[in-house]
C-alpha positions as CSV (number, residue, x, y, z in Angstrom):
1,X,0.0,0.0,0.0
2,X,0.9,3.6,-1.2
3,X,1.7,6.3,1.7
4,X,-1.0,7.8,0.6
5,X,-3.8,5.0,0.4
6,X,-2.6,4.2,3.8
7,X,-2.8,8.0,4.9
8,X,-6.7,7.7,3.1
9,X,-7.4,4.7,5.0
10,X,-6.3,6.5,8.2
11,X,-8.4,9.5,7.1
12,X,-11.7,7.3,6.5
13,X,-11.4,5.6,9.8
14,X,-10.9,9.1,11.3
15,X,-14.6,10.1,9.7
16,X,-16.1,6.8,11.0
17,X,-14.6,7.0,14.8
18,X,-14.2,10.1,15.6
19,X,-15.9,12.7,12.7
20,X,-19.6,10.7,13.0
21,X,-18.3,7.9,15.9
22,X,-21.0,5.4,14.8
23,X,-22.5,3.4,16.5
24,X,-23.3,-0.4,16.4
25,X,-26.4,-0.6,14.6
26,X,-27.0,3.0,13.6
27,X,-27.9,4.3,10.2
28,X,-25.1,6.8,8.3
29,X,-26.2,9.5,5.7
30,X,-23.4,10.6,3.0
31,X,-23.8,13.1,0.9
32,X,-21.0,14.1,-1.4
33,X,-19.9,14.2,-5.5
34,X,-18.5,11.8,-7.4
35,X,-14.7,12.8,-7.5
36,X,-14.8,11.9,-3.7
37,X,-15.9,8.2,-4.4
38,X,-12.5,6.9,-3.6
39,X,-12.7,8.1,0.0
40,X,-16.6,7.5,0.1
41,X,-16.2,3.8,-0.6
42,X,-13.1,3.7,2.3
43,X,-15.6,5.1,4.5
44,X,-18.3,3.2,3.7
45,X,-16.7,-0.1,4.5
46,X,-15.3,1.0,7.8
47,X,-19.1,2.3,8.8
48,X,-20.1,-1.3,8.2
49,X,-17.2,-2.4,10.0
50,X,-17.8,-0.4,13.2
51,X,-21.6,-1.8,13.1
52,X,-23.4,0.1,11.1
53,X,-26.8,-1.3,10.0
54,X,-27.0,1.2,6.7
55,X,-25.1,3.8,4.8
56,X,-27.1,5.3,2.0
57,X,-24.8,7.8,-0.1
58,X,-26.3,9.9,-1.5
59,X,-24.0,11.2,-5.0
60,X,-23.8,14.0,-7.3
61,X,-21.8,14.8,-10.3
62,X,-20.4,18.2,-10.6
63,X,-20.9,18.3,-14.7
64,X,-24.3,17.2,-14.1
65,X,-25.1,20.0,-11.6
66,X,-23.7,22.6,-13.9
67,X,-25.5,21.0,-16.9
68,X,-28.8,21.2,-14.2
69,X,-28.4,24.6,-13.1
70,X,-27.4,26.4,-16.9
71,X,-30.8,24.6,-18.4
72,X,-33.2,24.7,-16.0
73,X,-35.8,27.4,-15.2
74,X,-35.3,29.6,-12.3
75,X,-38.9,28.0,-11.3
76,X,-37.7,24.4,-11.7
77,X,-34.7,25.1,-9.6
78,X,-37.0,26.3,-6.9
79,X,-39.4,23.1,-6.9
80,X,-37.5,21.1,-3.8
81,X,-39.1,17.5,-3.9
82,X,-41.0,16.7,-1.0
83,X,-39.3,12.9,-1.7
84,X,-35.8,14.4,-1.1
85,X,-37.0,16.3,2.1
86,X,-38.7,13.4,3.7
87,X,-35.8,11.1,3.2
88,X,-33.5,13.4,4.8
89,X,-36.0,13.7,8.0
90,X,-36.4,9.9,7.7
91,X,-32.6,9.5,8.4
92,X,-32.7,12.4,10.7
93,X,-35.4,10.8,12.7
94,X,-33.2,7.5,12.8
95,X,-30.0,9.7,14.5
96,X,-28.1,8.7,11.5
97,X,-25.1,10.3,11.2
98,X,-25.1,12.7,8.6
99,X,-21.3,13.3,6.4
100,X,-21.2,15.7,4.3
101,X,-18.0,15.6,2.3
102,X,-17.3,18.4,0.2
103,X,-15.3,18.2,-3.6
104,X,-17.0,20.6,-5.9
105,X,-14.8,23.3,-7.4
106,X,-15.5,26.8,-5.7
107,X,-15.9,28.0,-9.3
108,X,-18.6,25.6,-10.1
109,X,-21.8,27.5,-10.7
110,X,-19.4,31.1,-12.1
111,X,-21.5,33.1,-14.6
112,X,-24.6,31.6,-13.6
113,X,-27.3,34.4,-13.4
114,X,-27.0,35.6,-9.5
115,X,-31.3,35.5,-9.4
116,X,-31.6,32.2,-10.7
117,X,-29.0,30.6,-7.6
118,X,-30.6,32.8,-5.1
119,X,-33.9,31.3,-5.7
120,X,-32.4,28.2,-5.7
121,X,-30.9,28.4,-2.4
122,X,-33.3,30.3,-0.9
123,X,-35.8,27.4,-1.8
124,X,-33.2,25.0,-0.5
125,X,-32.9,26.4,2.8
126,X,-36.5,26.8,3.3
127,X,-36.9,23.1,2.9
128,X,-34.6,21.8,4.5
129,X,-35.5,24.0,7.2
130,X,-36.1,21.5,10.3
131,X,-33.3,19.7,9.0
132,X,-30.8,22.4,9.6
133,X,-32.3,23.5,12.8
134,X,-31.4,19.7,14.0
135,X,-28.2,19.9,13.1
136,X,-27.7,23.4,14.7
137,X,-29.1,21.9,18.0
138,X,-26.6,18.6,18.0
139,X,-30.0,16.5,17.5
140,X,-27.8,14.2,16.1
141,X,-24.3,13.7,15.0
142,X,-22.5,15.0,11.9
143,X,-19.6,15.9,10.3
144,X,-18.4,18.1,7.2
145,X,-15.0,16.7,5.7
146,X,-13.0,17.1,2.2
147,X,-11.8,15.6,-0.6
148,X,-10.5,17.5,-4.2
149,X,-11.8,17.4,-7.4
150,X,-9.3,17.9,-10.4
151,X,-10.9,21.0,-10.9
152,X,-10.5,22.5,-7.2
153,X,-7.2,21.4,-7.2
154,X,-6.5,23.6,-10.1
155,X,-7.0,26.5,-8.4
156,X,-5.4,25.7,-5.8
157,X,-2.2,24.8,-8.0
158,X,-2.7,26.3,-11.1
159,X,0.4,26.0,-11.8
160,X,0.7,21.9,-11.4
161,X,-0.8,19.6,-14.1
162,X,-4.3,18.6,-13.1
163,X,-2.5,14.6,-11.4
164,X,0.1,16.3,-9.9
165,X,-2.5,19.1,-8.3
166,X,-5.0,16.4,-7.2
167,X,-2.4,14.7,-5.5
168,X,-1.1,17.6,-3.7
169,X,-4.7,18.8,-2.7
170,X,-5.3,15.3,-1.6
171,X,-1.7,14.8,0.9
172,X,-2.3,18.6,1.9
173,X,-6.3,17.9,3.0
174,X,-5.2,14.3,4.9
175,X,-2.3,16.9,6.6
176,X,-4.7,19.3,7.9
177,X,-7.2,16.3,9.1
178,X,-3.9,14.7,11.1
179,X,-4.1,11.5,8.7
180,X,-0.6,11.7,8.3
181,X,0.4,11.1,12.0
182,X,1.3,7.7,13.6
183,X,-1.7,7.8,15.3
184,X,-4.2,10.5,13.9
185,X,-6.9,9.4,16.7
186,X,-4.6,10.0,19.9
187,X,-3.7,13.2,18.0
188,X,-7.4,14.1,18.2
189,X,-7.5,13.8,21.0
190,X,-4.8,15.9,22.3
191,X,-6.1,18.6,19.8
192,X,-9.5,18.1,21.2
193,X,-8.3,18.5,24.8
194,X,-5.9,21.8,23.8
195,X,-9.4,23.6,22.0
196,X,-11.6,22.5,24.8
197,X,-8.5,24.5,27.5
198,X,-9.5,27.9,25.4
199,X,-13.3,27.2,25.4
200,X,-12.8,26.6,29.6
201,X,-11.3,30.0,29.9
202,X,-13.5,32.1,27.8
203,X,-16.5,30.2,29.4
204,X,-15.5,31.1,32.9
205,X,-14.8,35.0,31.8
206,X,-18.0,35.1,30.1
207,X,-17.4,38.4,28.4
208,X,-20.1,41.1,27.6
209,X,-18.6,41.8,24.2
210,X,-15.7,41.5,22.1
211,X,-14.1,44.3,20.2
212,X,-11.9,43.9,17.4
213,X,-9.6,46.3,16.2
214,X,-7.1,45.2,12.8
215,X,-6.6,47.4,9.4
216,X,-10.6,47.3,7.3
217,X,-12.7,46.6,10.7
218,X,-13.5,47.9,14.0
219,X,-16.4,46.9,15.4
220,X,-17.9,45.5,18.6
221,X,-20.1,42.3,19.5
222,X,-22.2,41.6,22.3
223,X,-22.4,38.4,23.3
224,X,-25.7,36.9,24.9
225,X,-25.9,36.2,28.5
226,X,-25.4,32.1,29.4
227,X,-23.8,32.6,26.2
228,X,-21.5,29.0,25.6
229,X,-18.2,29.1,24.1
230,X,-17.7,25.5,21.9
231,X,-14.6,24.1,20.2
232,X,-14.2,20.6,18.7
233,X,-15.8,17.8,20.2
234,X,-19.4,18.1,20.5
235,X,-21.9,15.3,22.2
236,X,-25.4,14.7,20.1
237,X,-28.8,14.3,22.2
238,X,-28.0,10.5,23.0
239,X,-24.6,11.5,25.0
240,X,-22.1,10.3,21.7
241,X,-19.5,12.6,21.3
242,X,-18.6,13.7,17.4
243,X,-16.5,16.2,15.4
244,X,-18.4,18.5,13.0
245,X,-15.8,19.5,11.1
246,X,-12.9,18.1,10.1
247,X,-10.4,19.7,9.9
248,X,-11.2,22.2,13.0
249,X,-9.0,24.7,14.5
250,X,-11.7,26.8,16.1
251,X,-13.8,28.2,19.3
252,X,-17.0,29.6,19.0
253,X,-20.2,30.9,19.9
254,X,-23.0,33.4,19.2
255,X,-23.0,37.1,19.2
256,X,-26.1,38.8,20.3
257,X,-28.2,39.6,17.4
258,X,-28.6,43.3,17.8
259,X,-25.2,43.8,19.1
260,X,-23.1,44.3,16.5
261,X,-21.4,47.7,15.7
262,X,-19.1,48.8,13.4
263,X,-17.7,47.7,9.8
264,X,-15.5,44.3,9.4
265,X,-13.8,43.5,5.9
266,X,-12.7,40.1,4.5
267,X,-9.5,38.7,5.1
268,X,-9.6,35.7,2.6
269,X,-11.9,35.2,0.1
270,X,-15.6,33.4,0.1
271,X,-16.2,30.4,-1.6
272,X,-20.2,30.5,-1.9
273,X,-22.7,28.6,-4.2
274,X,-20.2,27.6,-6.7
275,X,-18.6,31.9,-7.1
276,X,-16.0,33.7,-5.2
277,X,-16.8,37.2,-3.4
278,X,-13.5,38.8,-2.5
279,X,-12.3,42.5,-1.1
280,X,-15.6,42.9,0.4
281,X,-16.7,45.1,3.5
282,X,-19.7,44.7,6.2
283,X,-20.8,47.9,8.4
284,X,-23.0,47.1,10.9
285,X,-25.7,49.5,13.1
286,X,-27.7,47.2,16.7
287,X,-26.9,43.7,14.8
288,X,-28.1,44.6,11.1
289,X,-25.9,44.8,7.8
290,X,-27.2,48.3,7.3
291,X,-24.0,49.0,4.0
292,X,-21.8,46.5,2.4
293,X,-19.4,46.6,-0.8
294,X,-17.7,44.5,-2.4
295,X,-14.6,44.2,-4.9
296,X,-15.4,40.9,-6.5
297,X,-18.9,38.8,-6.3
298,X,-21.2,42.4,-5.6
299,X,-24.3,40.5,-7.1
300,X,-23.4,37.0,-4.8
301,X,-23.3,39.0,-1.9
302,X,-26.5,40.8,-1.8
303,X,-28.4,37.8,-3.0
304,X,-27.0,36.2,0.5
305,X,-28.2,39.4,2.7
306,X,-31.4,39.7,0.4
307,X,-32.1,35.4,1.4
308,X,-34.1,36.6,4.8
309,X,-33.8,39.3,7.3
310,X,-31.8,37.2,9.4
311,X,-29.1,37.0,6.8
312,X,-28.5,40.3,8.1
313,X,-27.1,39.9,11.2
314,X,-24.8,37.6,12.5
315,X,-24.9,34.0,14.2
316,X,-21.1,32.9,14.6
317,X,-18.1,33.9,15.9
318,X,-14.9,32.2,16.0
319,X,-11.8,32.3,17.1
320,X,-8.9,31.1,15.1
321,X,-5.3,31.7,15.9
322,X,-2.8,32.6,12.9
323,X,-0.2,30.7,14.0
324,X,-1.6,27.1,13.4
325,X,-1.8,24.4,10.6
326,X,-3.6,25.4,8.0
327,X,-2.8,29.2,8.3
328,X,0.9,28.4,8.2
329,X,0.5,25.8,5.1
330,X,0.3,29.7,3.2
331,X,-1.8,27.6,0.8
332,X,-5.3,29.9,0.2
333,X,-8.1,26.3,-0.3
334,X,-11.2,28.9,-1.7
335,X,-13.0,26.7,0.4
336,X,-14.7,27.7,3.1
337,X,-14.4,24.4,5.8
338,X,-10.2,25.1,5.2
339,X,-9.8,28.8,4.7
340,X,-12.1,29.4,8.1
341,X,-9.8,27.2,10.2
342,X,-7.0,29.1,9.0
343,X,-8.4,32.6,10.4
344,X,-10.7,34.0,12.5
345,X,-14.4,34.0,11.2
346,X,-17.4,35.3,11.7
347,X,-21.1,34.2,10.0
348,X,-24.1,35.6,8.6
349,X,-27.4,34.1,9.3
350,X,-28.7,31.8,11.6
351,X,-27.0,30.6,15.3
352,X,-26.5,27.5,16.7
353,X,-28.4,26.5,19.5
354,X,-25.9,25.4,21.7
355,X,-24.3,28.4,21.9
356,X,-26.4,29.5,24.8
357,X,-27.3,27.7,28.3
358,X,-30.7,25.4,28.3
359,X,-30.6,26.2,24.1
360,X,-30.9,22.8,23.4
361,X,-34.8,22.4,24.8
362,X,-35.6,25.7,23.9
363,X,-37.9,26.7,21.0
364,X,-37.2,28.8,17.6
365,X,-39.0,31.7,19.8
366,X,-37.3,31.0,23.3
367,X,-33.9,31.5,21.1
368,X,-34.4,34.8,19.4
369,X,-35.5,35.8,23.2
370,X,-32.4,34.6,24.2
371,X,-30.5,36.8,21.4
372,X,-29.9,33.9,19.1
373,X,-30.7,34.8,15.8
374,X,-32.2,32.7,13.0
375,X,-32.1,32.6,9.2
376,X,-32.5,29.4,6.9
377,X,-29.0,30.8,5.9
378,X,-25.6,30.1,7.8
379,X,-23.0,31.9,5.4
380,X,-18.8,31.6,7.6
381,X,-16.4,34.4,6.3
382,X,-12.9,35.2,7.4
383,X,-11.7,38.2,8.9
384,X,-8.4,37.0,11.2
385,X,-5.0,38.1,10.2
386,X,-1.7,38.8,11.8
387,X,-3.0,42.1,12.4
388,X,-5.9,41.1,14.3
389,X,-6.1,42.1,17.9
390,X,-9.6,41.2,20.1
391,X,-10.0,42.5,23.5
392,X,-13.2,40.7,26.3
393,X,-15.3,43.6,27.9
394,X,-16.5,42.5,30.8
395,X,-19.7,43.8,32.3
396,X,-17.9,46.6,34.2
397,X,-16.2,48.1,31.0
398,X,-13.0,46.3,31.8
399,X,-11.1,44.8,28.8
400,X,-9.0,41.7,28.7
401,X,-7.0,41.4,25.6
402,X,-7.5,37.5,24.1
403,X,-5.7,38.1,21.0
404,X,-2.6,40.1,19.9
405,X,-1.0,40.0,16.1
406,X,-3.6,36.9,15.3
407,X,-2.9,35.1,18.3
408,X,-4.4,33.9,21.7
409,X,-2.9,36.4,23.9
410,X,-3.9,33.9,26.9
């Protein structure tokens, strides 16, 4: 065996016992394109191997979407199939755990009319609604992985041949997941424990606000009260612990919906809905996008903010030192799991509900009391750089620094 089919075999185990940790007799959900098939296959047999009763994979074709998308009426797009939603509640109501492993070239849908993909996605997220809000509550386990497509790779290497990129996406992708340690589990675990060291502290200061200060953005964000800093590891309703993303290099939590002031500008670009959106610029007034601009994707943008009111305002905000694997790779992935656990991020649209206490058991209303905010929209872009600085206000105006030059301070 290759170094790097034994580095992919480590990688699918690492999706199977510690990404989704199935269990014996439990149903798995995969949803991915066909340029992962490789590791989808891997994955599959070591689901079955843990115990798993079922995997259904569910596989698209990034050709075929394109093909889809240029020939199909705005109004066909929209139509979501009741089928395709009930067999994703089925598995949901199973506690399947749900990979979602992501290939697709971040150019995929470019030149597409911007109206046609926001009714698209808009219809998408409206359907898939409850699913989303299960997932956003830890109603069950899942986890969001990657593997590269020729043409991803491409723009990522542009200046390899399209072999020589794929296989250099591929060994860089299994080096941010740790697949290419002696023992990538025991290394999660260790990078579990160091995360969950940060998310200890900042839970125990439990800051009114955070205010950032770095060259495009100054602004300030409340942060709820029982507000619940998270990092790694997470456990699903039935006490199994999980990783939602692999790779992770992140802590977060919620900011208060209507307490966001300032402007923030991008620090890397945003891979969204198949286009980029680059050199762009947020200003915030009590929680609401109230002007934005931006240098590339103008029309991608404002079809995100224009997908609800709640795409508006914010309902992430993570932390993410410069100094730490995938920032100091230098390589820029266009995709939007790797770039945002290279730098700190922040995210448009709806909250998690974990991120405050008791948020779990609470309702859609009991949330948005809380200062949660909601959106069928969750949209992650980076603002962290080596010029980042990010101080803790505590109730009493008093400020704590947490980062300085991109990095914890603490």
């Amino acid at each position: 065996m290759s170094e790097l089919n034994q580095k992919l075999e480590q990688y699918a185990s690492l999706l199977v016992e510690v990404g989704l940790n199935v269990q014996p007799d439990g149903r798995v959900f995969i949803r991915t394109s066909s340029d992962a098939l490789p590791l989808v296959r891997l994955v599959t047999e070591k689901a079955y191997s843990a115990g798993a009763k079922e995997v259904k994979v569910n596989i698209s074709d990034d050709a075929l979407t394109r093909l889809h998308v240029e020939n199909q009426s705005a109004d066909e797009l929209s139509n979501v199939h009741q089928w395709a939603v009930d067999e994703r509640m089925f598995y949901s109501d199973e506690r399947a755990g749900f990979l979602s492993i992501t290939s697709s070239s971040p150019e995929l849908l470019k030149g597409i009319e911007s109206e046609k993909l926001q009714k698209m996605q808009i219809a998408q997220g409206k359907a898939f609604k409850d699913f989303s809000e299960r997932i956003q509550s830890d109603y069950h386990s899942w986890c969001v992985a990657g593997y590269p497509s020729k043409e991803w790779a491409k723009l990522v290497y542009p200046d390899k041949s399209e072999e020589e990129a794929l296989e250099a996406l591929l060994d860089l992708i299994l080096y941010t997941v740790r697949a290419d340690q002696e023992n990538p589990v025991e290394a999660w675990e260790k990078h579990d424990k160091t995360l969950h060291e940060k998310v200890d502290y900042l839970n125990g200061k439990q800051f009114e606000a955070l205010r950032y200060e770095s060259p495009g953005t100054n602004f300030t964000m409340e942060l709820p009260d029982g507000h619940i800093w998270a990092g790694a590891s997470s456990n699903n309703d039935e006490g199994d612990s999980f990783m939602a993303n692999m790779p992770t290099e992140e802590v977060f939590t919620a900011p208060k919906k209507t307490g966001v002031n300032g402007y923030v500008s991008n620090t890397l670009p945003l891979s969204y809905g198949g286009n980029i959106i680059d050199d762009f610029k947020l200003t915030f007034e009590n929680g609401k996008v109230v002007d934005y601009e931006a240098g590339e994707g103008y029309d991608i943008l404002k079809n995100i903010l224009e997908t609800d009111d709640g795409a508006k305002h914010l309902g992430e905000v993570a932390l993410v030192p410069d100094d730490s694997p995938i920032s100091n790779t230098g390589i820029l992935f266009y995709n939007t799991l790797f770039d945002e656990n290279a730098s700190c991020h922040i995210a448009l649209g709806s909250a998690y509900a974990f991120s405050v206490e008791g948020g779990k058991e609470m309702s859609r209303e009991e949330l948005e009391a809380a200062g949660l905010n909601d959106s069928i929209t969750h949209v992650d872009f980076m603002i962290g750089s080596k010029a980042l600085n990010i101080y803790g206000v505590s109730k009493d105006g008093e400020e704590t620094q947490i980062f300085k030059d991109g990095n914890w301070a603490f």
